[in-house]
Structures are given as structure tokens and as C-alpha cells.
C-alpha positions in Angstrom: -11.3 20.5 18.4 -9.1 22.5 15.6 -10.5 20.8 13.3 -14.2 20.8 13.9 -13.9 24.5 14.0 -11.6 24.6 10.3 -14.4 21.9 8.9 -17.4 24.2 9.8 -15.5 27.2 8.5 -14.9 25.7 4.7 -18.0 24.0 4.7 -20.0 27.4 5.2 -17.1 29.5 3.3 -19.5 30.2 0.4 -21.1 32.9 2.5 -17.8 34.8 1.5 -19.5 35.2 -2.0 -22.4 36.9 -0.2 -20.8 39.6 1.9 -18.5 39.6 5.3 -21.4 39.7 7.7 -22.8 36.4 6.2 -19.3 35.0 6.9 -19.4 36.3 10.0 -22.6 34.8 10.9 -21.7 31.0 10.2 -18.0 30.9 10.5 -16.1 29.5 13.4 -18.0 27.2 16.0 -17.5 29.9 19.0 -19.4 29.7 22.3 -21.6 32.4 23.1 -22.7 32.4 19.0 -26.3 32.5 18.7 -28.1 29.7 17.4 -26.0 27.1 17.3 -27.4 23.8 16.8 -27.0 21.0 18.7 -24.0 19.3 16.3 -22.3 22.2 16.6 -22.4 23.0 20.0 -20.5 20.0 21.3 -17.5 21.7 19.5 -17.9 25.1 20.7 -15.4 26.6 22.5 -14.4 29.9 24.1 -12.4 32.4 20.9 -12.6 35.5 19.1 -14.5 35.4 16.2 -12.7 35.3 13.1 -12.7 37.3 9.7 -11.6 34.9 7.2 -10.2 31.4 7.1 -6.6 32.3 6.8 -7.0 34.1 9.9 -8.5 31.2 11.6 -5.6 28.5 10.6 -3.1 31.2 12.1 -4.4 32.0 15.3 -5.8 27.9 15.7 -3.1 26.5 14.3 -5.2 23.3 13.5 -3.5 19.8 12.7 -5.7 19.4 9.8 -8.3 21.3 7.3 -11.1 19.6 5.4 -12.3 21.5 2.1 -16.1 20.5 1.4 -17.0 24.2 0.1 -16.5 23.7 -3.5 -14.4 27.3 -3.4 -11.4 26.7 -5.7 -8.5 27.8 -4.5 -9.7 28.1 -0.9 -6.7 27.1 0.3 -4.5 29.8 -0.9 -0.4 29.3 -0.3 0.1 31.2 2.4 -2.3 28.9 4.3 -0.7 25.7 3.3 2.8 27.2 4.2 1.2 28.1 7.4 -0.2 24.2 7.9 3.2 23.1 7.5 5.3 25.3 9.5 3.3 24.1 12.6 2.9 20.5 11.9 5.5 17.8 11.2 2.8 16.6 9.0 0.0 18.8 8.0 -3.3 17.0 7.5 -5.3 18.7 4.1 -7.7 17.3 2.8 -9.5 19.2 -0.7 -12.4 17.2 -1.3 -14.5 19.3 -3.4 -15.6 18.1 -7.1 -14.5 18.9 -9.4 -11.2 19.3 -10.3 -12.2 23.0 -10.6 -13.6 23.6 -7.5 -10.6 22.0 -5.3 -9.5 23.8 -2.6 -6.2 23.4 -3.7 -4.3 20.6 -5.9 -1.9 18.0 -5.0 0.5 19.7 -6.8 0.4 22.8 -4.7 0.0 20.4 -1.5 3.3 18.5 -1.7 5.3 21.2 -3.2 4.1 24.2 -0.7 4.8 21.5 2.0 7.8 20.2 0.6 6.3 16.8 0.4 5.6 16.6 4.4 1.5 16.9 3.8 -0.9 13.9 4.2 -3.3 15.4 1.1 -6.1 13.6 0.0 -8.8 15.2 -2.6 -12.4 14.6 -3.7 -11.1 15.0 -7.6 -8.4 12.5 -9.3 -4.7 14.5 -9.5 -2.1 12.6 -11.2 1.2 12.0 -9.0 3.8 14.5 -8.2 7.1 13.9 -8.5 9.4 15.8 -6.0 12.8 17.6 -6.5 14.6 15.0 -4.4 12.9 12.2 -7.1 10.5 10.9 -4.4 7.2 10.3 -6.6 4.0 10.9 -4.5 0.5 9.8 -5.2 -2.4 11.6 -4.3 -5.5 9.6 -2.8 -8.9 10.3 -3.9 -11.3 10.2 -1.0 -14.3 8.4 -3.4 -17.0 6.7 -2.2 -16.4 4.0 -4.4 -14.0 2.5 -2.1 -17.3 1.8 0.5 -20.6 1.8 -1.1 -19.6 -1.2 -4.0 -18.5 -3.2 -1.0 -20.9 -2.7 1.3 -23.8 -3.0 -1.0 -22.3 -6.2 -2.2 -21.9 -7.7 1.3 -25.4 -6.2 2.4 -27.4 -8.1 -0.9 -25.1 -11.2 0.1 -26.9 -12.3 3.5 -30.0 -10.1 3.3 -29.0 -7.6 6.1 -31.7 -6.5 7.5 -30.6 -2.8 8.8 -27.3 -0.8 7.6 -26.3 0.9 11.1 -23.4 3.3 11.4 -21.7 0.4 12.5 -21.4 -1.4 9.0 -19.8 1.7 7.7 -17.3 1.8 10.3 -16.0 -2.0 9.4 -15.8 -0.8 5.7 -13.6 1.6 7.3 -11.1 -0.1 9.0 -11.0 -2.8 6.4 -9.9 0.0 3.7 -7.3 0.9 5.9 -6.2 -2.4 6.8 -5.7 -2.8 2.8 -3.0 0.4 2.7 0.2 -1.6 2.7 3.2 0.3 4.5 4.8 0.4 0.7 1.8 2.4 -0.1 2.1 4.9 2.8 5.7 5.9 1.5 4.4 6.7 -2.1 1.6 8.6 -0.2 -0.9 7.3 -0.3 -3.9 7.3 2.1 -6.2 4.7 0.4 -5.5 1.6 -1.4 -5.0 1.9 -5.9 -7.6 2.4 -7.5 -6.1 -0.8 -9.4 -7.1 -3.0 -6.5 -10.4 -1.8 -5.8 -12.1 -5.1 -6.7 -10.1 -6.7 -4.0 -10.7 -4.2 -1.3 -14.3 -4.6 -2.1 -14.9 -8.1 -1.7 -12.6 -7.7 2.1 -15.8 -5.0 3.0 -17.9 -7.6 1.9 -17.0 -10.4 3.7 -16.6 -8.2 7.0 -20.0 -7.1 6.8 -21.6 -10.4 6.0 -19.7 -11.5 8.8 -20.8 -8.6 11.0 -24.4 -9.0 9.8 -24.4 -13.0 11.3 -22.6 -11.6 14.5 -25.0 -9.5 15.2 -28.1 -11.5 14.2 -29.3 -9.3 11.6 -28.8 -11.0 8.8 -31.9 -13.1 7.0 -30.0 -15.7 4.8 -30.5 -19.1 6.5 -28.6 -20.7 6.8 -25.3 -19.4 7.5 -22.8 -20.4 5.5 -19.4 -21.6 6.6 -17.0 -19.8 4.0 -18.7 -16.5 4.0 -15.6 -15.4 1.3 -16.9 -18.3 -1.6 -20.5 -16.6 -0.9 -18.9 -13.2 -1.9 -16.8 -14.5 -4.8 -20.0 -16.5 -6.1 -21.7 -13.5 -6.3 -19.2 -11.0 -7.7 -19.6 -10.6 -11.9 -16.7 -11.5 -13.7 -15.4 -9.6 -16.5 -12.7 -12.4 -17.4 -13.5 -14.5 -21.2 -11.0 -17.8 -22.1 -11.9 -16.5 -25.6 -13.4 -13.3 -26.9 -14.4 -15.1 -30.2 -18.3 -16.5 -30.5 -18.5 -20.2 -30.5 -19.0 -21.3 -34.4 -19.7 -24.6 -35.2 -20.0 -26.0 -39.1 -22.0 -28.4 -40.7 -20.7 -32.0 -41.2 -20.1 -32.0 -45.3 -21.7 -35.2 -45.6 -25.2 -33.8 -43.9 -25.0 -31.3 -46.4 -25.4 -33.4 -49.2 -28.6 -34.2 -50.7 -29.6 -37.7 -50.0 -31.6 -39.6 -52.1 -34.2 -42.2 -50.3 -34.2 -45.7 -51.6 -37.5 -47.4 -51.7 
């Protein structure tokens, strides 16, 4: 509940560039607000309305924020000291691009929180290193840790519709790919460096979804669904760089004389 009321608050905190009353208007998700729509209204709840969002994670005292307003900076010190001195483990996510328009860095994140924040960001931060030597790595909540994946298993056996339901397997296959040794350096997703691994798992779970369900169109199906999804994955690796050369046999090249 916390947090649908935080995530509506950033998402419409640009009105802050307009004047108060905008802000005013469109900030927390409060019953008795006029015109609110149907999404919103599921979250509503009885509460003062509130001025600004440093007010709102004060008086809320949410478990986690989520920055989509692409206001840099929008999560100023004093609320991240706030986030952690009422959670064990403050949930804050800045995913606005670019790196400009974060609502904070990771930096900031782990040192304000003394390294006890689970920080993700829409922009790529390069780890922090702590003063007890831990090293943390930001994860970068990209796309491209779905869509490559999902497309590739989708092309794979012809699925005929892509329901919410597909992107919920690419889901919990990401996170089954977040190893525990990955967790203690931070991080939320799986590297970067593995990403061709992680997609072919989404892959194969939605190809295997797609014959579960009976919406796929290949026929028929085929038995090792993973050797379909390595078939069709490009390979970048070359035995040998070098073009294939080949020279003419010396004696061909000779001129030959033709004996009547």
C-alpha cells in the first residue's frame, strides 16, 4: 500500500516544476481525491494530503520508493536517511534515464544507508566500495534482461499471443539466475556478463509455456526445446579471424604447350 502511494507520487513529481497546486492535485493516491481513475483507486486509502515527497516517506514510512519521474536528485539525503532508519533494508529503486536524471546514485544509496539499501537504477553506476571493504554492485533494472529472451523464445515456436503471463516466466527465470554469491555483492539481477545465458533460460521457459498452453504454432513439438533455442541463437565465436586463402598449384601456372 506504501508503495503504490510513493510510486504515484514520483511518477507525477514533475508537477513540482509547475507550481504546488499541480502537485497537489496528482500527488498521493488519497480517498476522497476527485477523479481518480480506476488503477488508482484500488490503492486509495484514508490520509492527509501531503505537500511534498519528503513529507510523504516520513509520515508513510514506506518499505520502498520507485523513481520513474526523471527529477534528478529526487531523492534528496535526508529521504534516504529516512528509508533507512525505518527499514532493516530500504527498498529504492532510481530508474530514471539517464544518468542525469536519477533520482539518486548508487553511490549516495549505499553510503547514506551505510550499505543496508536494496538499490537498483534505470542508468548503469559503477560499484561502490564501502569503508568496511565490502564492494557492492549496483543492478540496472534494463529491459534487456526480458525483451531479447522473450522475443527469441516467441520467434522459436511461433507463439501465437504474448499474454502477461509470458512476461511473468521471464520474471521468475531472471531471478532464479541471481546466484546467492550475487546477492551478497548486491546485486538484484544477474551480470550483465551472462546475459546471453539468462536469455536463452527465458527462452526455453516460454517455448515451453507456449506448448503448455497450446498456443504455440510450430508443429511439431520438438523434444529438446533447449537445442531449438541454441540452433537459433547467432554466434559471434570464429576458429579463425583470417579469410580462407588458397594458392595456385605452381605447376597449373605454367604455360603448357599442346603436342599435336
Amino acid at each position: 500500500l506504501h508503495l503504490s502511494v510513493l510510486y504515484y507520487s514520483l511518477i507525477l513529481w514533475r508537477c513540482l516544476e509547475m507550481n504546488q497546486e499541480s502537485f497537489l492535485s496528482c500527488s498521493c493516491t488519497i480517498q476522497g481525491r476527485a477523479n481518480l481513475t480506476d488503477q488508482k483507486l484500488m490503492f486509495a486509502h484514508p490520509h492527509p494530503a501531503l505537500l511534498n515527497l519528503r513529507d510523504a516517506v516520513h509520515c508513510l514510512k514506506p518499505t520502498a520508493i520507485i523513481g520513474v519521474s526523471a527529477i534528478g536528485g529526487a531523492f534528496t539525503e535526508q529521504i534516504i536517511r529516512d528509508m533507512a532508519s525505518f527499514n532493516e533494508q530500504p527498498i529504492i529503486f532510481a530508474l530514471s534515464n539517464p544518468t542525469s536524471k536519477a533520482e539518486c546514485t548508487a553511490e549516495q544509496c549505499y553510503q547514506l544507508t551505510k550499505g543496508k539499501a536494496i538499490f537498483a537504477s534505470g542508468s548503469p553506476f559503477n560499484p561502490v566500495t564501502m569503508e568496511d571493504g565490502r564492494v557492492l554492485y549496483p543492478g540496472q533494472g534494463n529491459n534487456a534482461y526480458v525483451f531479447p529472451g522473450v522475443a527469441l523464445g516467441v520467434i522459436a515456436c511461433g507463439l501465437k499471443h504474448i499474454d502477461e503471463e509470458v512476461f511473468l516466466i521471464a520474471a521468475e527465470t531472471i531471478v532464479a539466475q541471481v546466484l546467492e554469491e550475487h546477492l551478497a555483492e548486491g546485486r538484484l539481477y544477474p551480470p550483465l556478463s551472462t546475459i546471453r545465458t539468462v536469455s536463452s533460460a527465458v527462452a526455453i521457459k516460454v517455448v515451453e509455456y507456449a506448448f503448455r498452453s497450446g498456443m504455440a504454432s510450430l508443429y511439431p513439438e520438438p523434444e529438446d526445446k533447449e537445442s531449438l533455442i541454441c540452433s537459433l541463437i547467432y554466434s559471434t565465436d570464429y576458429d579463425e579471424f583470417l579469410i580462407d586463402s588458397y594458392t595456385w598449384p605452381e605447376e597449373a601456372s605454367k604455360i603448357q604447350t599442346v603436342k599435336k
